[in-house]
N, C-alpha and C positions, 0 to 999 in steps of 0.2 A: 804750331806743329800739329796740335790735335786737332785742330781745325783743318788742315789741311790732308789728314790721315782719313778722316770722317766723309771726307766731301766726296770722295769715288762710292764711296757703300751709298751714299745720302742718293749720288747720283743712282747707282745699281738699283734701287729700290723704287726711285722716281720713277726708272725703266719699266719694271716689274706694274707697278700701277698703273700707267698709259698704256701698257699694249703686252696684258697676260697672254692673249692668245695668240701671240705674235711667238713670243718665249714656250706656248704652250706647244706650237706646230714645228717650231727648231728640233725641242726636244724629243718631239715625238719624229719628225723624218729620221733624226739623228737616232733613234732605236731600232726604227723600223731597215736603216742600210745596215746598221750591224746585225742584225737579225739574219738579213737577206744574204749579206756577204757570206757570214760564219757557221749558218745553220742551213737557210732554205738552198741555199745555191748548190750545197757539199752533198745536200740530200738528194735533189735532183740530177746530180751528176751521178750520184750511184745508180736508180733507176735506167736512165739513159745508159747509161753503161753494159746492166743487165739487161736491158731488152734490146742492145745495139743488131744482134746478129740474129732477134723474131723469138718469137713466142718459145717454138721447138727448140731453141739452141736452152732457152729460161731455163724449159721445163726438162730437160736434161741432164743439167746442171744440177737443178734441185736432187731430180731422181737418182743421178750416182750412188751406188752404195755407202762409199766413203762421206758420203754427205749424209744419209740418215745413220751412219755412225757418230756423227760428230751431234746433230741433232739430240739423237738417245743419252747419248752422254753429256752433254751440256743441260737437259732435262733433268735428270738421273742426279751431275753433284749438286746442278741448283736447286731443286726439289730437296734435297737431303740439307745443306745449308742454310735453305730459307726454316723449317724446319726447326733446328740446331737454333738457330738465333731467333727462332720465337718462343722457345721456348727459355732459352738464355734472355732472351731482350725483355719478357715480362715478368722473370724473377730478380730478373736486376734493378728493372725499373721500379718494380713493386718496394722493395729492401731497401733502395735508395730515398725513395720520395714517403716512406710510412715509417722507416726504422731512423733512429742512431745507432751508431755504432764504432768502435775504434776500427780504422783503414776504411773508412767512408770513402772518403777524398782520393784514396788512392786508387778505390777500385772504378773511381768516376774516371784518373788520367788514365787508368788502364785500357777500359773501354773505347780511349780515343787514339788509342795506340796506332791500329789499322791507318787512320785517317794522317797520319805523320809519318807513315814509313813508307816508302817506296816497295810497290808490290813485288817488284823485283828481289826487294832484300827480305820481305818476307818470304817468297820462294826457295831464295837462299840459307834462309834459318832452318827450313824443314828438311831440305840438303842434307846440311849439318849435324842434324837431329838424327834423320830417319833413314840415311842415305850409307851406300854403301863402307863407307870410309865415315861415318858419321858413328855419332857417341853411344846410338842404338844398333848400330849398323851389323855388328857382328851375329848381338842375337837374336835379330831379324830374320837374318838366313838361317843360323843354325835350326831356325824354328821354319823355316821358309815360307816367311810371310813378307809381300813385297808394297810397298809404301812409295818409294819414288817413282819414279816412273810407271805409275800403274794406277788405277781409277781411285785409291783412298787417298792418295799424294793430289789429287787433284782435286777430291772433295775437302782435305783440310783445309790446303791453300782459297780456297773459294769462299769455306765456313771465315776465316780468318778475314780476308778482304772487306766479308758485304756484318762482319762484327757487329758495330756500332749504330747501323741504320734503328733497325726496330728499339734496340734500348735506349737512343738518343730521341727519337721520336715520342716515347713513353713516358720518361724521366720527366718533363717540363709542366708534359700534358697533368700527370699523376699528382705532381707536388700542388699544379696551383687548384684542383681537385679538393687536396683534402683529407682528411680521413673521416670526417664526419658521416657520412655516411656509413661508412664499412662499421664505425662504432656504431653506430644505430640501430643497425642489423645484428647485430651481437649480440645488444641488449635487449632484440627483441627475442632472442631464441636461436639465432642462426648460427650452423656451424660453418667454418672454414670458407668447403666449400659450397658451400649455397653462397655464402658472401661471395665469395668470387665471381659462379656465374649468374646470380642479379643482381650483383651492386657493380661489383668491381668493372666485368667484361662490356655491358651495357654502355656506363662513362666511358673505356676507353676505345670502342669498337672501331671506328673511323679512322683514330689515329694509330691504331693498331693494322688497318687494311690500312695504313696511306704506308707506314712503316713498311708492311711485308713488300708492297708493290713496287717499293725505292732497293728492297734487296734482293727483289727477282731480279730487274732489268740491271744490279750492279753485278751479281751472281752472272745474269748469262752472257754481260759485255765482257767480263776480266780475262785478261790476256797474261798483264805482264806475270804475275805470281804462278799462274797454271803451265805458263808456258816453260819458266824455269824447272818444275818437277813433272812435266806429264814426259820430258823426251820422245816428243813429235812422233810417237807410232803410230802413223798411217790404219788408220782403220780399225783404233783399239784406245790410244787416249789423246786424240784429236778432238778439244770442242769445236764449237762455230768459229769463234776467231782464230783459233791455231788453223782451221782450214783454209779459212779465207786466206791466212799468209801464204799457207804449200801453195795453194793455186795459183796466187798472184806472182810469187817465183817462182813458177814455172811456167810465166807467162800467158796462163788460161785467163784474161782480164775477162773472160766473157762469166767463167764461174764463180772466180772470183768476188766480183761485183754481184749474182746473182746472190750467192752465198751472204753477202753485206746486206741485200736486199731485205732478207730475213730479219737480221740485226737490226736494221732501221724501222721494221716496220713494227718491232716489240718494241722501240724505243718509244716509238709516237703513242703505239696503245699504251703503253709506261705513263706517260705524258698525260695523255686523256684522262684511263682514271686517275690521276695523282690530282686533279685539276678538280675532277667529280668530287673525288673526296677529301678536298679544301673546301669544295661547296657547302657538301653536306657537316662539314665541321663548324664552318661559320653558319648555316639553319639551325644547330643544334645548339650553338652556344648563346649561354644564357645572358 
């Protein structure tokens, strides 16, 4: 029986040794159609799409008011979130990867919260929170300060979503790092912050810009959590993707798509540097 168990692998293997490059060009066409299919096909249909009706109808579309409102705004809470979670993502990751502490572990699930919840149900938490029938909701108004549906409900829900990027990025980098240096610094004379910005910032620079640049383009793709607390107001907390939905129901596929056009082309710049600085991360490492 184990003779007979053995003999398929024994053969798989024989395969593998007579004709790698055989296995080596399957697997790679086999990448390259799912590539094609999933990615390059979906992107080039937006382009075509945006420029179906000429240059003028593009640049139209772009120029809309309503469309450098959603722009400004989607600027505006992703700026303010990227931010928020740099400054969160390198004291978290610092505390985790340098300290112990009792509730380590917990603040590491905490951190992966965003990435397990449906952004939708996080929109709905801040609802429930901040919202008018919600737990704050009363002395919200009495104090008339307005949260849901208005530009702070839209930069929480944003901070919330792109959470984890930068301190999940940091956390890995930081621990197999070290502390040896940072003591070294210390006992050379160094306070705090000196240690920080030449010891500390220098090691994690790379992965700290690979970090912010995975929670710009997640910051300015996010729909489903904004779109539950921005309440679709035309012209005021519409980001890029809430626009690109108005338009598309209402049947403007020409703005629409142009609108997407934008979104696709931060994703690719996304892409590139994220790609630069894997580069530069593997030159620097030792």
């Amino acid at each position: 029986m184990a003779s007979a168990t053995a003999a398929p692998f024994a053969a798989s293997r024989s395969l593998i040794r007579r004709d790698p490059v055989l296995i080596e060009r399957l697997l790679t066409g086999l990448a390259l159609l799912t590539l094609t299919v999933f990615i390059v096909l979906p992107l080039a249909a937006v382009f075509v799409q945006a420029f179906a009706k000429g240059w003028d109808a593009y640049r139209a579309a772009i120029q809309d008011p309503f469309t450098y409102s959603a722009i400004r705004l989607s600027l505006l809470a992703s700026g303010i979130a990227v931010v928020l979670n740099l400054v969160f993502g390198v004291a978290a990751a610092w505390a985790i990867s340098k300290f112990e502490f009792a509730g380590k572990n917990v603040l590491i699930a905490l951190i992966d919260i965003p990435f397990g919840v449906s952004p939708v149900v996080s929109g709905l938490i801040y609802v429930l929170v901040f919202g008018a029938q919600g737990w704050l909701g009363n002395w919200l108004m009495e104090h008339d300060i307005r949260i849901i549906f208005a530009v702070p409900g839209i930069i929480l829900a944003t901070t919330f979503v792109t959470f984890p990027f930068v301190a999940r990025e940091l956390i890995p980098l930081m621990q197999s790092q070290g502390a040896e240096e940072e003591e070294a610094a210390l006992v050379l004379g160094a306070n705090a912050w000196q240690m920080f910005w030449r010891v500390t910032l220098p090691n994690i620079k790379w992965g700290l810009l690979y970090g912010l640049v995975l929670c710009t383009a997640r910051a300015l793709g996010e729909f489903g959590a904004v779109s539950v607390v921005s309440g679709h107001i035309r012209g005021e907390t519409n980001t890029l993707p809430l626009h690109v939905e108005i338009l598309y129901n209402e049947y403007n596929y020409t703005g629409a798509f142009a609108v997407a056009s934008l979104l696709s082309v931060i994703a690719v710049v996304a892409l590139g540097l994220k790609k630069l600085l894997e580069w530069k991360t593997r030159q620097e490492a030792p």
